[in-house]
C-alpha positions as CSV (number, residue, x, y, z in Angstrom):
1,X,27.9,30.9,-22.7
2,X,29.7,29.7,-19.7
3,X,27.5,31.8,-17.4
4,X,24.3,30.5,-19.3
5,X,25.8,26.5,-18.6
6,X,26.3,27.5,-15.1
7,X,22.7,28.9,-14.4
8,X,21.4,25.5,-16.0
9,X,23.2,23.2,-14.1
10,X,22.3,25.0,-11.1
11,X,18.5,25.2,-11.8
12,X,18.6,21.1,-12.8
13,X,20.1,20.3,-9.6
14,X,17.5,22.5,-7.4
15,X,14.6,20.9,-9.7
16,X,16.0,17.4,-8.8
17,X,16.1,17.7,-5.2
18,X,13.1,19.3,-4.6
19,X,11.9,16.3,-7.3
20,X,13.1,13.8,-4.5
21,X,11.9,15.0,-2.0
22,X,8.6,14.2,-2.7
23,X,8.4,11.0,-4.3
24,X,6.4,8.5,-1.8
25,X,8.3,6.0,0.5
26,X,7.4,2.5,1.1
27,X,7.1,1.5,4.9
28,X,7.3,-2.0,5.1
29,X,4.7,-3.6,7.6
30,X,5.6,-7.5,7.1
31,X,7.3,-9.9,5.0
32,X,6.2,-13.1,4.4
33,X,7.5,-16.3,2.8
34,X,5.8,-18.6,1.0
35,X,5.6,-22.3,2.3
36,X,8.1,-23.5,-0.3
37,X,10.2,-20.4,0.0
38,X,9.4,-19.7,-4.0
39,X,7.8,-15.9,-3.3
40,X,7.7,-13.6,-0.4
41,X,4.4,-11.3,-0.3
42,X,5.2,-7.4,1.3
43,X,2.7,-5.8,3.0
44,X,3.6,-2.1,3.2
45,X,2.0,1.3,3.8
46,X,2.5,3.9,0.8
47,X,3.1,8.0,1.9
48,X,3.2,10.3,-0.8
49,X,3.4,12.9,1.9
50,X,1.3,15.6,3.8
51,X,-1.7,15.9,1.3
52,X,-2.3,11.9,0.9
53,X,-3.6,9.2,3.4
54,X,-2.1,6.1,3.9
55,X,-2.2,3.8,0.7
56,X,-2.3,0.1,1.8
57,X,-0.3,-1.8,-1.0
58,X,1.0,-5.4,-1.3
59,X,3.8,-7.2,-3.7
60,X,4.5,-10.9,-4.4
61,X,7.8,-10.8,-5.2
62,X,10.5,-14.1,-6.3
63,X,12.1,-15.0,-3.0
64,X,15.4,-12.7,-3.1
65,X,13.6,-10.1,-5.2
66,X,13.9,-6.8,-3.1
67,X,10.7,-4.4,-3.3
68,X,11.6,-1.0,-5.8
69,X,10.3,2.4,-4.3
70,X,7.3,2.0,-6.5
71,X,3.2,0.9,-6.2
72,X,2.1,-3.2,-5.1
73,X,1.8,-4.7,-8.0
74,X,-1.3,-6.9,-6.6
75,X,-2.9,-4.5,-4.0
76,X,-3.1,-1.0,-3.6
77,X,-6.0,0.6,-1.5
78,X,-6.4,4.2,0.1
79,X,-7.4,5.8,3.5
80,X,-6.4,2.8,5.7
81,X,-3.8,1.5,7.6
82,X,-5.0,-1.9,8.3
83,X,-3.7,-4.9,6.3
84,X,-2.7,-8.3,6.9
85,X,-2.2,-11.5,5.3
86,X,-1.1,-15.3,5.1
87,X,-0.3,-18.2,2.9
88,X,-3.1,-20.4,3.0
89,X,-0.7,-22.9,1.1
90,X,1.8,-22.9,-2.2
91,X,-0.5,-21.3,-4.3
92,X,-2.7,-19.0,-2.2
93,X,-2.7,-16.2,-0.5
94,X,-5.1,-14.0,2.0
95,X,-5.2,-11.1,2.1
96,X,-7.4,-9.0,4.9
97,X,-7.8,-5.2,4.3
98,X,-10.6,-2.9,5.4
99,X,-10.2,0.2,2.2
100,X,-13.4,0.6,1.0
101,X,-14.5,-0.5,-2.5
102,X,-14.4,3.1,-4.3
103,X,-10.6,3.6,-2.5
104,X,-9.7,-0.2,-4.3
105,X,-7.2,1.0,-6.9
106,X,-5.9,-2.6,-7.9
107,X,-7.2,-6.1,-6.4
108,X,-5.3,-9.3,-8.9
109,X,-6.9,-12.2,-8.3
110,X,-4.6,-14.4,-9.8
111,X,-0.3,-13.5,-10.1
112,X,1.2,-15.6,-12.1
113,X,-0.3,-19.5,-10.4
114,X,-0.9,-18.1,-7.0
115,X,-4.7,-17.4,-6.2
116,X,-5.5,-13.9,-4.1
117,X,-8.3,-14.0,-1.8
118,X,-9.5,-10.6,-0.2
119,X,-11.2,-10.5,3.0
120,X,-13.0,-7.3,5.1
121,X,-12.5,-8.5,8.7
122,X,-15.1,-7.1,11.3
123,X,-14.2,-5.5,14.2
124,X,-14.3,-7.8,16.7
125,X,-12.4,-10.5,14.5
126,X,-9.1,-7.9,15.1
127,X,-6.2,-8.7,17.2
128,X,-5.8,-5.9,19.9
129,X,-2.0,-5.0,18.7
130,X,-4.1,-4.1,15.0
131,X,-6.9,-2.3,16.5
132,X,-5.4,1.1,16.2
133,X,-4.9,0.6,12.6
134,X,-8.3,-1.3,11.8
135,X,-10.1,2.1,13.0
136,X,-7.8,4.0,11.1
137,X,-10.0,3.0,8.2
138,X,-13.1,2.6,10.1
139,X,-13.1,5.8,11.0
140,X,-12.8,7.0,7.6
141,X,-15.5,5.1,6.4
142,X,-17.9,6.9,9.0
143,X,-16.6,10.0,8.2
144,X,-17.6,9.7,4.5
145,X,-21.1,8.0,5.3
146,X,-22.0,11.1,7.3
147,X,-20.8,13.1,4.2
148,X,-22.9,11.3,2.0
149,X,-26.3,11.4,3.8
150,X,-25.3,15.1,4.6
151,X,-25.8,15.5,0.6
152,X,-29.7,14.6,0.3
């Protein structure tokens, strides 16, 4: 029986670290306050690891509130890296992004009394320090356009 209790408590604590291991990690990109200081919005970049892209995801959070290991609970896109965003004043927020519609996983348009607006930005609308990230996305979007006419 002992030997048996052994073997199990072994074989949980294998199957928890390897568990860990590869739960996805939140990189935060940004942090922003709101105007009154009520909220702070989080603009990170989801990785789940070797087999996923970059998931660009953003929380509004109460100001103090610190962001759990877990998905955006307003945005949460795929296959970019590109994502920015401002208060526009108390009660609204922008949001730029460039995840294409099919790779749009959640988009609120309204948290609580604060209004999301979601905007594509074109190229040449990009500050050079994003660029690199813009493309990111942009590159996937060709790459999945050629796939597509490839099919007919």
């Amino acid at each position: 029986m002992k030997r048996w209790r052994i073997m199990m408590y072994s074989f949980l604590i294998v199957f928890v670290l390897t568990f860990e291991s590869c739960v996805a990690v939140n990189h935060i990109k940004e942090t922003i306050p709101s105007l009154d200081g009520k909220y702070i919005v989080i603009l990170f970049l989801r990785d789940a690891g070797a087999t996923t892209d970059y998931s660009p995801q953003v929380s509004i959070l109460k100001n103090g509130k610190k962001l759990k290991n877990k998905g955006g609970n307003i945005f949460r896109g795929y296959h970019s890296k590109y994502l920015k965003a401002y208060w526009e004043n108390n009660l609204t927020l922008v949001i730029y992004h460039n995840c294409m519609d099919e790779y749009i996983f959640e988009k609120v348009e309204v948290f609580q009394d604060i209004t999301i607006k979601y905007i594509v930005p074109r190229e040449e609308d990009i500050a050079p320090e994003d660029i690199n990230d813009f493309r990111y996305g942009e590159r996937f979007k060709k790459r999945i356009e050629k796939e597509n006419t490839n099919l007919y």
